[in-house]
N, C-alpha and C positions, 0 to 999 in steps of 0.2 A: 717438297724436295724435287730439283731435277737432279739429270747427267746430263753433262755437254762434253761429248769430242771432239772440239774446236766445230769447224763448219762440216760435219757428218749430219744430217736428217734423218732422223728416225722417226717412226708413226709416235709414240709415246711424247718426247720435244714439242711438235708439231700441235697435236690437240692440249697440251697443257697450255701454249703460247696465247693459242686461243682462248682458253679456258678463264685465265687469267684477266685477260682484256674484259670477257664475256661475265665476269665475276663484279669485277669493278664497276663497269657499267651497272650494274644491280645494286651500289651502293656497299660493296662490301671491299674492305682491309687485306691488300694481301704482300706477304712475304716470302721470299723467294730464296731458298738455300739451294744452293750449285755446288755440286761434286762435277770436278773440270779436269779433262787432259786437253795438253795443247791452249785451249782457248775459250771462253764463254762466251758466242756470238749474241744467245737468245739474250741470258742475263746481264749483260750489257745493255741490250733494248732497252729493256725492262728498268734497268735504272735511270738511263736516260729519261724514260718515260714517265719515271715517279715512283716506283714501285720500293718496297724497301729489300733491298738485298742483300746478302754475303756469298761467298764462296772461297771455297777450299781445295787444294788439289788431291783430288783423285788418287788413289792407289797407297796410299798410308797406311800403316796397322790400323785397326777397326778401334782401339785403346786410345788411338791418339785425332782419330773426326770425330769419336764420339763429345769428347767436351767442347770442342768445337757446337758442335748442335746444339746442345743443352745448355750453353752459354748465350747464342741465337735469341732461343727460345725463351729463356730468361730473361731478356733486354726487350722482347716485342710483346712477351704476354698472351698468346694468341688463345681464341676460344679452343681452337680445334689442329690439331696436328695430323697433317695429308703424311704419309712417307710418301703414299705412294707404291711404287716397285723397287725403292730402294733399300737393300737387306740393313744399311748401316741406320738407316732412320728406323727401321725394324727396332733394332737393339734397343736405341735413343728412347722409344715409346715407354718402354715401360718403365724410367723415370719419370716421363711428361708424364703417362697417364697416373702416375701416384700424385702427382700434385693437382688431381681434379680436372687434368684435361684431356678430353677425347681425340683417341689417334684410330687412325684409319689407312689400312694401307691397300696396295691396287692390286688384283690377279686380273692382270691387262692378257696372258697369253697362255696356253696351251704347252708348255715346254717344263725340263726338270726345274731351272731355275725359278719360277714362278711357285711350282710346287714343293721348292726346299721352302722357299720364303713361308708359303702357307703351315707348312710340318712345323715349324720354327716360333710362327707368331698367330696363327687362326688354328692347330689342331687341338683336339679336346685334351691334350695333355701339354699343351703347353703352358700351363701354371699360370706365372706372374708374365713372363713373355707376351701373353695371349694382349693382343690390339683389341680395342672396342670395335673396329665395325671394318669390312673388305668390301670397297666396292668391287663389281666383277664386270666386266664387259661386255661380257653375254649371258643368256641366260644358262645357258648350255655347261660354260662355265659353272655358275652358282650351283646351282644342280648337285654339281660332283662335289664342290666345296663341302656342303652344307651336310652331305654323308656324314665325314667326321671330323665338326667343326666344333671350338673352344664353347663353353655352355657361357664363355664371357664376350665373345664374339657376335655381330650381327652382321647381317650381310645386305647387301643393295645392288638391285642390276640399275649400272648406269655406264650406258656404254658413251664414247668420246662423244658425238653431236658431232656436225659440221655445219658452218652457214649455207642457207637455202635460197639462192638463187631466184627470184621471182620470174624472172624470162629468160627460158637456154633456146638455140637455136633448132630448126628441127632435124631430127636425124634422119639421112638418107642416106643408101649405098652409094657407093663403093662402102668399103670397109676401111678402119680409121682407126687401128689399135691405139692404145695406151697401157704403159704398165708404167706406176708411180710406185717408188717403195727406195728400200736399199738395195743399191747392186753387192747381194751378196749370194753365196749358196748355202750356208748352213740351213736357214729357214726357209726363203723362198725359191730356191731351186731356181738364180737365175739364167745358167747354163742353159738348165734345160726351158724357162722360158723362151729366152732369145731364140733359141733354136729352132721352136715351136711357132714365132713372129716370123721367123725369114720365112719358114717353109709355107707357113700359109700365102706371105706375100706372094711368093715365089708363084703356087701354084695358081691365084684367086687373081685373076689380072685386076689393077684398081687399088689394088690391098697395099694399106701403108703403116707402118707404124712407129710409135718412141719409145723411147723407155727412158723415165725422168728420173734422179737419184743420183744419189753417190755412195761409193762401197768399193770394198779390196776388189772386185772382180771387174771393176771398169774396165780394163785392159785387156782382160782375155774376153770380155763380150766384146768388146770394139775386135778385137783379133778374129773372132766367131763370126762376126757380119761379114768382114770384110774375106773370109777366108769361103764363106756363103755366096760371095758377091751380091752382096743387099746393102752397100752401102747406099746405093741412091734411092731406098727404099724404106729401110729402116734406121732410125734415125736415135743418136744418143743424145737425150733434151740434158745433162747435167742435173747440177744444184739447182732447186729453186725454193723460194723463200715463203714459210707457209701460207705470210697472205697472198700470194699471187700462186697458187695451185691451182687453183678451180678456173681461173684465165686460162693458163697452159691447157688444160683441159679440156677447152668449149668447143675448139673444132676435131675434137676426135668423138667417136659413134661409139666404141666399143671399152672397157677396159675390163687387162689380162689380169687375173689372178692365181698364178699354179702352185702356190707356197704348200709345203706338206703340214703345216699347222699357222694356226692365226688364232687372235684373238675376236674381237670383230675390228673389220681393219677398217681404220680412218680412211686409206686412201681407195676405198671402196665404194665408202659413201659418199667421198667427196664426189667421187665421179657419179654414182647414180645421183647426187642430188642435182649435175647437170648435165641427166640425161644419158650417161651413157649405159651402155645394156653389158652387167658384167659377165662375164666367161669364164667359171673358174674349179678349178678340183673342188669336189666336196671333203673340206680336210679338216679337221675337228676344230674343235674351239665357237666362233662364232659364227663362221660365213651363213651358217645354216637360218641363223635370225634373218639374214640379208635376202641372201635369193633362194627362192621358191624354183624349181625349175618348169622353165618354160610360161611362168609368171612373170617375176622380175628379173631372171636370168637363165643363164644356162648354168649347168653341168655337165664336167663332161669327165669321160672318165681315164684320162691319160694326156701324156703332154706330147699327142702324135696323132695319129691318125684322127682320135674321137673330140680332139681341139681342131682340127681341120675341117673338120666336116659341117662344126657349131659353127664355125665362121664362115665358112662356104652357105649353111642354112640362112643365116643372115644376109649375105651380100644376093641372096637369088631371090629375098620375102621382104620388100623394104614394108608390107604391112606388118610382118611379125617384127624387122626392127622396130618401126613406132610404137607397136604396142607394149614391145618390152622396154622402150623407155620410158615408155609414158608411165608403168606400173613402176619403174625403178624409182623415178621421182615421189610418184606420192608414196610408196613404202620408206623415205627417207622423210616426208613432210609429216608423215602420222607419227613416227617413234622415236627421232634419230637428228631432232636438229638440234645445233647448240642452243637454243632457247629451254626447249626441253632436257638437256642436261644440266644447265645452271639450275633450273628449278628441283630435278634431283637431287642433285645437288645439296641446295637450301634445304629440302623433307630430309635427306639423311641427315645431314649435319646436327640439325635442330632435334629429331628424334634421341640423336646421340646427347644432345647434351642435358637432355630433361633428365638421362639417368646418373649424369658425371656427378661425381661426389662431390665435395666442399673443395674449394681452392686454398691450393698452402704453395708455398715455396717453392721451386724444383731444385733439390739438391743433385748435387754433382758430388757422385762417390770420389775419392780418390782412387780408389782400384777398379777395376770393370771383372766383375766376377759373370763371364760369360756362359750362354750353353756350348756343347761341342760342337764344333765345327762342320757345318753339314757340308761333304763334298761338291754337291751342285750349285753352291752360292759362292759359282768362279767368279774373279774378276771383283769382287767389291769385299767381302769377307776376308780380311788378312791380318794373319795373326804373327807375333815372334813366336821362334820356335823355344818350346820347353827345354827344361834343363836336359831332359830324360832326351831330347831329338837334338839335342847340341852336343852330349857326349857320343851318343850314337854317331852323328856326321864324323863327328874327331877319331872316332876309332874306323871307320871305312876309311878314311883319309891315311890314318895311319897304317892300316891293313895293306893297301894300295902299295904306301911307301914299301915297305915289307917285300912286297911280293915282286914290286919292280926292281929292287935290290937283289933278291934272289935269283929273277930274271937275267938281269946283266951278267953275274957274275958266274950262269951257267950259259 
């Protein structure tokens, strides 16, 4: 299962796109359900391409995509059901998994959303809920999963892969930022990276850099540069298309990471796979799999002075630049390419299925007798409201009446 917000990029989109191609080429079946606002650019590809697909729009009671799904599912037959990170294929599982086939869903991030999903379908009480297998993105993640995980649950670190480059060019100062991601600030504090790029530019003569992406906060970063005056320095790359990242990428030396949490981010490794030496908070989740400091990268510990100084260190050591790309590269060629995720991949899948029960039907309830609603599974979790919260609204509504009535006529 994906999500598509018409042409929005997210690291999750991105490495599934791949994934997909990288799957196929391996001789394997794949099917593509789309939950869509606006517009489905990926899965369009993807049908174009041969792939088989469906999609549905986005934002429905959870009552009425679920049969959507399990009707899907019924028509393609598949060995194995990915949700993924999405809460509504969550739900969906545990019909597919009663009809003999193993579902697996993703803790791709660090954040409450991730961890409602896991409460919901991977905790040791979550009964018939509980998914066969989560894969996790980092190890780091797994870890804390595994505390207190379903005793019907398995778990697998496989984090996204990126393709590996065989020849990138070699890194020399000046300094040549990059930040790839969403322009937004809930997670990666893009404010305060921009901020963090002018001032380095500002002070490190030579110092240049982009920031590639799209997100709500395009606007006030562009407003941020220009109000910095670094527009002829730092530079807004837009949307770009996930096979062409790693091109956008080749002539920058450095890429920014200040996000307050991550999972292990795709656009991390895409950049160490060519060469660039990442710069980044040490903030939970995965980054820590990635850079080692002052191995394969920095750390640094604020998005001001101690990011200033990391990039100042670099642009004055063009031997510690090379050596820290050199190590970012093969830390991506040893653990982290998509070859080695596909083959992940293939060990989980197949380990899941040697335990799956006998194949039967997949029935489709007529009624969806769900768990309760867990508040942090915003955004995809939507329920009508009970009778008990539909006479409640009626009597506020009518209370309201009441009192502006009494209002007027004092």
């Amino acid at each position: 299962m994906i999500y598509e917000n018409g042409h929005q990029i997210s690291g999750p989109i991105v490495n599934q796109s791949r994934l997909f191609y990288a799957l196929r080429d391996h001789g394997h079946d794949i099917q593509i359900l789309c939950l869509f606002h606006d517009s489905s650019p990926i899965h369009d590809s993807c049908r174009e391409n041969g792939f088989s697909t469906s999609r549905f729009p986005a934002g429905k009671y959870t009552h009425e995509t679920l049969p959507w799904i399990l009707e899907a599912i019924k028509v393609f037959e598949p060995d194995v059901f990915i949700s993924d990170w999405i809460a509504l294929g969550g739900f969906a599982a545990r019909w597919i998994r009663s009809a003999g086939i193993p579902t697996i869903g993703g803790l791709r991030s660090d954040d409450g959303y991730f961890w409602a999903m896991m409460q919901t379908f991977a905790r040791y009480d979550s009964g018939p809920w509980a998914l066969s297998g989560v894969f996790c993105v980092s190890r780091e993640l797994e870890s804390k999963l595994t505390k207190n995980i379903s005793l019907h649950t398995r778990t697998s670190f496989i984090p996204s892969g990126v393709p590996f480059p065989k020849v990138v060019p070699k890194k020399n100062p000046p300094i040549r930022m990059a930040y790839i991601g969403r322009i937004e600030n809930r997670q990666k504090q893009i404010l305060e990276t921009a901020s963090a790029m002018c001032m380095a530019a500002l002070e490190i003569p030579g110092t240049t850099g982009v920031l590639i992406g799209n997100g709500p906060e395009e606007g006030s970063v562009r407003n941020l540069i220009k109000k910095k005056g670094c527009q002829n320095i730092i530079q807004m790359g837009g949307l770009v298309a996930p096979g062409d990242i790693q091109e956008q990428l080749s002539d920058a030396n450095v890429i920014v990471l200040l996000s307050d949490y991550e999972g292990t981010p795709g656009a991390l490794m895409d950049g160490m796979a060519c060469g660039l030496v990442p710069v980044c908070m040490n903030s939970p989740g995965g980054i820590r799999g990635l850079v080692e400091n002052n191995k394969t990268g920095l750390f640094v510990k604020d998005r001001g002075n101690s990011f200033l100084e990391a990039i100042r260190s670099l642009d004055g050591s063009p031997d510690t630049l090379q050596r820290l790309s050199r190590n970012a590269r093969e830390h991506i060629r040893s653990d982290f390419t998509l070859e080695q995720t596909v083959t992940r991949w293939e060990q989980f899948c197949n380990s899941l299925l040697v335990d799956a029960g006998p194949r039967k039907p997949i029935k489709i309830p007529r009624h969806f007798h769900l768990p309760k609603q867990h508040p942090n599974m915003f955004g995809f979790d939507f329920r009508p409201p009970s009778k008990l919260d539909y006479l409640k609204g009626r009597c506020r509504v009518a209370l309201g009446a009441i009192k502006r009535t009494l209002f007027c006529r004092n």
